[in-house]
C-alpha positions in Angstrom: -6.4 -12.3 -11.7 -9.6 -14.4 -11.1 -12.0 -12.7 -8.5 -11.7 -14.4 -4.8 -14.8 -14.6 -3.2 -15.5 -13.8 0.4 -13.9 -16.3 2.7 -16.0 -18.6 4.8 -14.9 -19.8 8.4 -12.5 -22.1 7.3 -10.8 -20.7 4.8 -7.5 -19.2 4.9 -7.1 -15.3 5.3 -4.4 -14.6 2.4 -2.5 -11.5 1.5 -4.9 -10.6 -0.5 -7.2 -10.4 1.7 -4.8 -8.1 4.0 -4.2 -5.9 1.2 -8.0 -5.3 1.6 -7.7 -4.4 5.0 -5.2 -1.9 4.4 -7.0 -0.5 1.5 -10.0 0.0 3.9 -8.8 2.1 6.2 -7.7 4.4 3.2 -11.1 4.4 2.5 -11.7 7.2 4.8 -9.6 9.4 3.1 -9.4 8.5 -0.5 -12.1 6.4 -1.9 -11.2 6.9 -5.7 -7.3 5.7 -5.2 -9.0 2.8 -3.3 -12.1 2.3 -5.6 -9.4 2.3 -8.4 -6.7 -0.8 -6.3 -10.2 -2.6 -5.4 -10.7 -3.0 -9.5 -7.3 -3.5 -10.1 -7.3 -6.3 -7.1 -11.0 -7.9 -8.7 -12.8 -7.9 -5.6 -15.6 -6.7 -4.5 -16.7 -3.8 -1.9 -18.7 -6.9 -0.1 -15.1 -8.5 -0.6 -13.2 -6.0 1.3 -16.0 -5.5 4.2 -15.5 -9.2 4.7 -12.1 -9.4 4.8 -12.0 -6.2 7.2 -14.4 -8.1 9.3 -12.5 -11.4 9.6 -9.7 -9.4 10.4 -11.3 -7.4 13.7 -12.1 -10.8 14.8 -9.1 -12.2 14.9 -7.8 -9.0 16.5 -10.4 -9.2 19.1 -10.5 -13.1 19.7 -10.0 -14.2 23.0 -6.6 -16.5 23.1 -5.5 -15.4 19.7 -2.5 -15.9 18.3 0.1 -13.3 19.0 1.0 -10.2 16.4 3.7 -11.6 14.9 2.4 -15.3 14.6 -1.0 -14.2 12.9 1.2 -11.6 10.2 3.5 -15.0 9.5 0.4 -17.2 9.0 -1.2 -14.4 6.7 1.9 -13.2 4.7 4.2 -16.5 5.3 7.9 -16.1 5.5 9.2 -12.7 5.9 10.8 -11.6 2.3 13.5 -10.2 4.8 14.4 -9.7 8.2 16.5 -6.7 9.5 18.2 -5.5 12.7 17.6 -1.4 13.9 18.7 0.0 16.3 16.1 2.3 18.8 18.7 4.2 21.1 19.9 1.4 22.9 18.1 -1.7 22.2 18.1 -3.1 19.0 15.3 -4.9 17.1 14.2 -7.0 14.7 12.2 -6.4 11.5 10.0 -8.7 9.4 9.3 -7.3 5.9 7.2 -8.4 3.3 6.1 -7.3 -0.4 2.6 -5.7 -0.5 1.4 -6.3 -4.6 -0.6 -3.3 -4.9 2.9 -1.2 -3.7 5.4 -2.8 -5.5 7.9 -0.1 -4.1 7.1 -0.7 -0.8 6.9 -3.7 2.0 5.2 -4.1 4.9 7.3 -4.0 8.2 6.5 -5.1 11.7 9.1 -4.0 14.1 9.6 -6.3 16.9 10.9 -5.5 20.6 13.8 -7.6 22.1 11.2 -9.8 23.6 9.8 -10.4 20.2 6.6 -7.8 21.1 5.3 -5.7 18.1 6.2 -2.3 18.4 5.1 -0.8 15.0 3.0 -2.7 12.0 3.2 0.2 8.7 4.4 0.3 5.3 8.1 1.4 4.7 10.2 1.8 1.4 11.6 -0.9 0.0 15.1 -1.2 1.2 17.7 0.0 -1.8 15.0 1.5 -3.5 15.3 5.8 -4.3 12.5 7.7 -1.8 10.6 10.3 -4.0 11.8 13.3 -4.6 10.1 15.8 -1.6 10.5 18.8 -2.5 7.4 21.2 -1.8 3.6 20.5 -0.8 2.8 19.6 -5.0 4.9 16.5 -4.0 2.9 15.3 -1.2 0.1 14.0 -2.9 -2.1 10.7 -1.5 0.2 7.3 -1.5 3.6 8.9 -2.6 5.4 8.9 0.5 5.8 6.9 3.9 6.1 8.9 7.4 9.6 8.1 7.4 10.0 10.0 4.3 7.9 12.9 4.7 9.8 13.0 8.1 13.5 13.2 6.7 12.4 15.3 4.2 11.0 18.3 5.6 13.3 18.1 9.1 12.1 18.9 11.6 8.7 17.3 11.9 7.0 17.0 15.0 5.1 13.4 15.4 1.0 13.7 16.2 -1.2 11.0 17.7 -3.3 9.7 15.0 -7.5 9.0 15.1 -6.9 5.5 14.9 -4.1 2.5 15.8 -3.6 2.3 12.2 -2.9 6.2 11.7 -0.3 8.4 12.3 0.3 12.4 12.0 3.3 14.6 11.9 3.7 18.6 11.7 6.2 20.1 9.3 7.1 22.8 7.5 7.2 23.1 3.6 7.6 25.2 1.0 4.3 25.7 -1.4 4.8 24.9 -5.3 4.2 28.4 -6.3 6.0 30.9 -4.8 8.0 28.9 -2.0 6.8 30.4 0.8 7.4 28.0 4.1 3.9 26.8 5.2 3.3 24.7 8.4 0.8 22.0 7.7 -0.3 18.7 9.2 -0.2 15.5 7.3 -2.0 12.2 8.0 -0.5 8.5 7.4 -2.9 5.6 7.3 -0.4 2.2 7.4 2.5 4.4 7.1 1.2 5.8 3.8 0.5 9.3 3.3 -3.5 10.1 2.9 -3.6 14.0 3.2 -2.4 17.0 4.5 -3.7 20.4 5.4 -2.5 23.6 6.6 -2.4 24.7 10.2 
């Protein structure tokens, strides 16, 4: 893959460059997995500070376009689109492949009034979850909230330190002798970064 180089004004923000922007708020927890998805990607560290930039700003710019409108524009047409049902109401959801996680796609869950509930990475539709067994199992980027969640039932959900991040509490067993431990793990994107015991 040839190496992009950092977007001017005018230029077009691309998937790849929103793979960067996921990948740097990993950062915080695991700088080798992303060190090693930046070198597979061939981009830079200035790369992915100046995609992450461009991308605050057009969070932050006054009369943006709307959630859904600037993920179309970015990822183009959604690979597929889904109805779920929350209680009562049912909703849409926009999926689309993410490269550096083949197994997964990026979902934005929108409300009936086409607002955007939740942006986070998901399992591919059709596609096995990992096998979740004990704690050796959760290790960085092997499983999505949803699966953590469904496999160690019950899981309490946590607010996370950031938009982007989400927690849950759960009990599992440990790898060596199978005693039950509570712990706390954190999701950036949907994407599990870390856990720790409580």
């Amino acid at each position: 893959m040839s190496r992009p180089t950092s977007p001017g004004p005018a230029e077009p923000f691309t998937p790849l460059h929103f793979q960067l922007v996921l990948l740097r708020r990993m950062a915080d927890h695991n700088p080798e997995l992303v060190e090693t998805a930046r070198a597979d990607l061939g981009v830079s560290v200035a790369d992915m500070r100046e995609a992450n930039r461009r991308w605050q700003a057009m969070l932050h710019a006054r009369g943006g376009r709307s959630a859904v409108s600037r993920y179309r524009s970015i990822l183009g047409t959604p690979e597929r689109k889904l109805l779920r049902k929350i209680g009562d109401l049912e909703c849409e959801a926009l999926l689309w492949p993410v490269p550096l996680w083949p197994d997964l796609r990026f979902e934005v869950l929108l409300s009936p009034t086409g607002a955007v509930w939740n942006e986070w990475l998901i399992r591919t539709p059709g596609t096995p979850a990992p096998p979740l067994r004990t704690l050796a199992d959760l290790t960085p980027w092997s499983c999505t909230v949803d699966e953590a969640a469904r496999a160690f039932s019950p899981a309490r959900p946590l607010e996370g330190s950031a938009p982007t991040r989400w927690g849950l509490e759960f009990t599992a067993p440990d790898d060596v002798s199978g005693t039950p431990r509570q712990v706390r793990a954190e999701f950036t994107w949907g994407l599990l970064q870390r856990w720790q015991e409580v």
